[in-house]
N, C-alpha and C positions, 0 to 999 in steps of 0.2 A: 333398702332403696336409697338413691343418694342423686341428689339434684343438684351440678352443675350449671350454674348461670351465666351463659358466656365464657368463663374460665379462660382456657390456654387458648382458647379459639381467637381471642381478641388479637395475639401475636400474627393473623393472619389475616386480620379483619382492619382492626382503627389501623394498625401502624403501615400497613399496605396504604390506606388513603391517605395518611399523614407519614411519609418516608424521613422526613426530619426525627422523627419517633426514634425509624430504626436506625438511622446515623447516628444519633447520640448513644443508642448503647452497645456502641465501638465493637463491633464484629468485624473482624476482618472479610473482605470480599463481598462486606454486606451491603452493598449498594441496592436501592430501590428496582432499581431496574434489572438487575440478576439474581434471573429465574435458581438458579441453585437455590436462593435461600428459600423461598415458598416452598420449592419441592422435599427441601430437608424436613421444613417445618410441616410441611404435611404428612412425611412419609414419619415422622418423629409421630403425632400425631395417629396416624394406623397402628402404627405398633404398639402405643399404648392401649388406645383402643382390641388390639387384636387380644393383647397381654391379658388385658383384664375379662375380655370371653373366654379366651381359651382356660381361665381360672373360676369360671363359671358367674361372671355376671354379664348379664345382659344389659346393651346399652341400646337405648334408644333415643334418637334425639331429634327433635323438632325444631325448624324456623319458623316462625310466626310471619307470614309474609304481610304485610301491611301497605298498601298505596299510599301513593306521595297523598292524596288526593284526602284520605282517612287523614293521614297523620296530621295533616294543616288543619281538620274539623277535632279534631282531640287536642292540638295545642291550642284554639281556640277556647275550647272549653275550658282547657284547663286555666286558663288567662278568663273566661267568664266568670266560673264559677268560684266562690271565695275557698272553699270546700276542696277544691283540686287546684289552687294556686300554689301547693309546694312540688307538685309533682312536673311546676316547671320551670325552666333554666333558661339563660340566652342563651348557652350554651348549644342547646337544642336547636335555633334558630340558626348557626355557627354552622353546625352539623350538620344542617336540611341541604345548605349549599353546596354538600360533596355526592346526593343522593346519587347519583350516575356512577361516580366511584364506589359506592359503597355497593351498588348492585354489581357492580362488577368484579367486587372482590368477594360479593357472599356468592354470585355464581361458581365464581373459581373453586373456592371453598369446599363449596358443597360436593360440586365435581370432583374432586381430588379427595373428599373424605366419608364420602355415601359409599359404604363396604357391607355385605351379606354380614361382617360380624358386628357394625354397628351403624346401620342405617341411618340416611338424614329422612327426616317428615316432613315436606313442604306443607304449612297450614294455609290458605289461606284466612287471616286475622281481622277483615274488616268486620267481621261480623263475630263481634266475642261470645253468643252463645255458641252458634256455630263452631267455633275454632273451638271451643272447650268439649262440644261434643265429639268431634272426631280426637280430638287425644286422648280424652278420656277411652273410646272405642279403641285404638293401636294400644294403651296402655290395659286397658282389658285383656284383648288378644293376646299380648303377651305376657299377660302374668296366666292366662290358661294357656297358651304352648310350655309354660314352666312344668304342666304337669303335675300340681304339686299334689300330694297327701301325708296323712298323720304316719306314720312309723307302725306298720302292724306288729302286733302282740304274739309271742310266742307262746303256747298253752305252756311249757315249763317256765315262763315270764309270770303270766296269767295265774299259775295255782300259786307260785309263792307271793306275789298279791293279794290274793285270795286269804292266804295264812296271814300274811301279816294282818289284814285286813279284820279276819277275827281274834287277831290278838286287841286291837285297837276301839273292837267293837264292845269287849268287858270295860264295865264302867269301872273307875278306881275308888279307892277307899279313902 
Protein backbone atom coordinates (compact mmCIF):
# COMPACT_ATOMS: atom_id res chain seq x y z
CA UNK A 1 0.00 0.00 0.00
CA UNK A 2 1.56 3.29 -0.92
CA UNK A 3 0.34 6.80 -0.08
CA UNK A 4 0.77 9.63 -2.44
CA UNK A 5 0.22 13.21 -1.03
CA UNK A 6 -0.58 15.41 -3.50
CA UNK A 7 2.53 14.29 -5.51
CA UNK A 8 2.38 14.97 -9.47
CA UNK A 9 -1.06 16.27 -9.12
CA UNK A 10 0.22 19.59 -7.84
CA UNK A 11 1.70 20.09 -11.78
CA UNK A 12 -2.08 20.59 -12.29
CA UNK A 13 -3.22 22.07 -9.40
CA UNK A 14 -0.73 25.33 -7.68
CA UNK A 15 0.93 25.94 -11.08
CA UNK A 16 -2.57 26.22 -12.93
CA UNK A 17 -3.38 29.00 -10.22
CA UNK A 18 0.10 30.43 -10.03
CA UNK A 19 0.98 30.30 -14.28
CA UNK A 20 4.37 32.22 -13.40
CA UNK A 21 5.16 28.66 -11.83
CA UNK A 22 4.79 27.13 -15.14
CA UNK A 23 6.65 30.01 -17.19
CA UNK A 24 9.67 29.72 -15.39
CA UNK A 25 10.08 26.04 -16.05
CA UNK A 26 10.69 26.93 -19.72
CA UNK A 27 8.46 24.48 -21.65
CA UNK A 28 7.99 25.51 -24.82
CA UNK A 29 4.27 26.29 -25.87
CA UNK A 30 3.72 26.33 -22.14
CA UNK A 31 1.83 29.16 -21.78
CA UNK A 32 -1.03 29.28 -18.98
CA UNK A 33 -3.66 29.77 -21.03
CA UNK A 34 -2.88 26.61 -23.65
CA UNK A 35 -5.09 23.92 -22.94
CA UNK A 36 -2.57 21.40 -24.68
CA UNK A 37 -0.42 21.59 -21.68
CA UNK A 38 -3.28 20.37 -19.00
CA UNK A 39 -4.52 17.91 -21.45
CA UNK A 40 -0.96 16.34 -21.80
CA UNK A 41 -0.56 16.55 -18.19
CA UNK A 42 -3.53 14.83 -17.65
CA UNK A 43 -3.56 12.35 -20.21
CA UNK A 44 0.46 11.80 -18.84
CA UNK A 45 -1.15 11.43 -15.58
CA UNK A 46 -4.06 8.34 -16.92
CA UNK A 47 -1.52 6.61 -18.22
CA UNK A 48 0.36 6.33 -15.23
CA UNK A 49 -2.37 5.69 -13.34
CA UNK A 50 -3.68 3.17 -15.99
CA UNK A 51 0.18 1.55 -15.93
CA UNK A 52 0.23 0.74 -12.57
CA UNK A 53 -3.57 -1.06 -12.58
CA UNK A 54 -3.05 -2.87 -15.37
CA UNK A 55 0.22 -4.27 -13.16
CA UNK A 56 -2.15 -4.84 -10.59
CA UNK A 57 -2.30 -2.10 -8.02
CA UNK A 58 -5.08 -0.46 -7.32
CA UNK A 59 -5.43 3.22 -6.98
CA UNK A 60 -7.74 5.04 -5.17
CA UNK A 61 -7.75 8.58 -4.48
CA UNK A 62 -9.57 10.90 -2.37
CA UNK A 63 -10.10 14.98 -2.15
CA UNK A 64 -10.85 16.03 1.01
CA UNK A 65 -13.23 18.71 0.09
CA UNK A 66 -13.28 21.49 2.74
CA UNK A 67 -15.32 24.95 2.84
CA UNK A 68 -13.92 28.28 2.64
CA UNK A 69 -16.14 28.67 5.58
CA UNK A 70 -14.20 25.44 7.68
CA UNK A 71 -11.02 26.46 6.60
CA UNK A 72 -11.13 30.21 8.10
CA UNK A 73 -12.46 28.35 11.64
CA UNK A 74 -9.16 25.89 11.51
CA UNK A 75 -6.76 28.69 10.74
CA UNK A 76 -8.34 30.40 13.52
CA UNK A 77 -7.56 27.68 15.68
CA UNK A 78 -4.66 26.99 14.61
CA UNK A 79 -3.60 30.91 15.46
CA UNK A 80 -5.82 30.20 18.94
CA UNK A 81 -4.50 27.46 20.07
CA UNK A 82 -0.48 27.50 21.22
CA UNK A 83 -0.57 23.60 20.42
CA UNK A 84 -1.62 24.13 16.62
CA UNK A 85 0.36 27.36 15.93
CA UNK A 86 3.00 25.37 13.79
CA UNK A 87 0.55 24.02 11.61
CA UNK A 88 0.17 27.52 10.41
CA UNK A 89 1.89 29.91 7.72
CA UNK A 90 0.83 33.39 6.14
CA UNK A 91 1.36 31.50 3.50
CA UNK A 92 -1.90 29.97 3.96
CA UNK A 93 -3.60 33.31 4.30
CA UNK A 94 -1.72 34.18 0.58
CA UNK A 95 -3.35 30.98 -0.68
CA UNK A 96 -7.14 31.56 0.67
CA UNK A 97 -7.08 34.50 -1.80
CA UNK A 98 -6.92 32.31 -4.96
CA UNK A 99 -9.88 29.81 -3.45
CA UNK A 100 -12.06 30.37 -6.80
CA UNK A 101 -9.05 29.31 -8.73
CA UNK A 102 -8.24 26.63 -6.97
CA UNK A 103 -11.84 25.21 -7.20
CA UNK A 104 -11.57 25.63 -10.53
CA UNK A 105 -8.52 23.91 -11.18
CA UNK A 106 -9.35 20.96 -8.72
CA UNK A 107 -12.77 20.60 -10.63
CA UNK A 108 -10.89 20.40 -13.95
CA UNK A 109 -8.56 17.88 -12.35
CA UNK A 110 -10.74 15.63 -11.07
CA UNK A 111 -12.82 15.66 -14.29
CA UNK A 112 -9.98 14.95 -16.52
CA UNK A 113 -8.44 12.21 -14.02
CA UNK A 114 -11.61 10.25 -12.24
CA UNK A 115 -11.11 6.84 -14.58
CA UNK A 116 -12.87 3.23 -13.64
CA UNK A 117 -8.85 2.33 -13.20
CA UNK A 118 -8.22 4.82 -10.71
CA UNK A 119 -11.07 6.77 -9.23
CA UNK A 120 -11.22 10.18 -7.52
CA UNK A 121 -13.28 10.19 -3.93
CA UNK A 122 -14.95 13.47 -3.19
CA UNK A 123 -15.00 13.63 0.69
CA UNK A 124 -16.65 15.93 2.09
CA UNK A 125 -14.05 17.13 5.11
CA UNK A 126 -15.67 19.57 7.28
CA UNK A 127 -16.49 17.11 9.62
CA UNK A 128 -13.27 14.97 10.25
CA UNK A 129 -14.84 12.05 11.83
CA UNK A 130 -17.06 11.82 9.17
CA UNK A 131 -14.54 12.17 6.32
CA UNK A 132 -12.35 9.46 8.11
CA UNK A 133 -15.34 7.15 8.17
CA UNK A 134 -16.16 7.09 4.69
CA UNK A 135 -12.53 6.45 3.55
CA UNK A 136 -11.85 4.22 5.68
CA UNK A 137 -15.38 2.30 4.29
CA UNK A 138 -13.99 2.83 0.06
CA UNK A 139 -10.57 1.73 1.51
CA UNK A 140 -12.43 -1.48 3.17
CA UNK A 141 -14.25 -2.16 -0.04
CA UNK A 142 -11.62 -2.25 -1.79
CA UNK A 143 -9.16 -4.15 -0.05
CA UNK A 144 -12.23 -6.93 0.01
CA UNK A 145 -12.91 -6.43 -4.08
CA UNK A 146 -9.02 -7.59 -3.77
CA UNK A 147 -10.29 -10.92 -2.92
CA UNK A 148 -7.48 -11.80 -1.20
CA UNK A 149 -6.46 -15.45 0.55
CA UNK A 150 -3.52 -17.38 1.95
CA UNK A 151 -2.08 -19.75 -1.04
CA UNK A 152 -3.68 -23.21 -0.44
CA UNK A 153 -1.64 -26.32 0.42
CA UNK A 154 -1.04 -29.05 -1.83
CA UNK A 155 -1.55 -32.62 0.02
CA UNK A 156 2.09 -33.51 -1.64
CA UNK A 157 3.12 -29.93 -0.09
CA UNK A 158 1.30 -30.96 3.19
CA UNK A 159 2.85 -34.65 3.67
CA UNK A 160 6.42 -33.41 3.02
CA UNK A 161 5.71 -30.82 5.81
CA UNK A 162 4.44 -33.32 7.68
CA UNK A 163 7.94 -35.15 7.36
CA UNK A 164 9.96 -32.51 7.92
CA UNK A 165 7.83 -31.72 10.70
CA UNK A 166 8.65 -34.98 12.40
CA UNK A 167 12.02 -34.88 11.73
CA UNK A 168 12.02 -31.48 13.82
CA UNK A 169 9.83 -32.77 16.42
CA UNK A 170 12.91 -35.37 17.90
CA UNK A 171 14.50 -33.62 20.39
CA UNK A 172 18.60 -33.41 19.92
CA UNK A 173 21.13 -34.65 21.95
Amino acid sequence: MGIFNRSYYEEVLIVRVHPEILLREGLTNAGPDNDAVWAERYRSMNDLERHLSANGTRVVKFFLHLSKEEQRKRFLARIDQPQKNWKFSLSDIEERRYWDSYMHAYAACLGATSTTDAPWYVVPADDKKNARLIISQIVLKTLESLDMSYPVTTQERREELLAIRKQLAKPEN
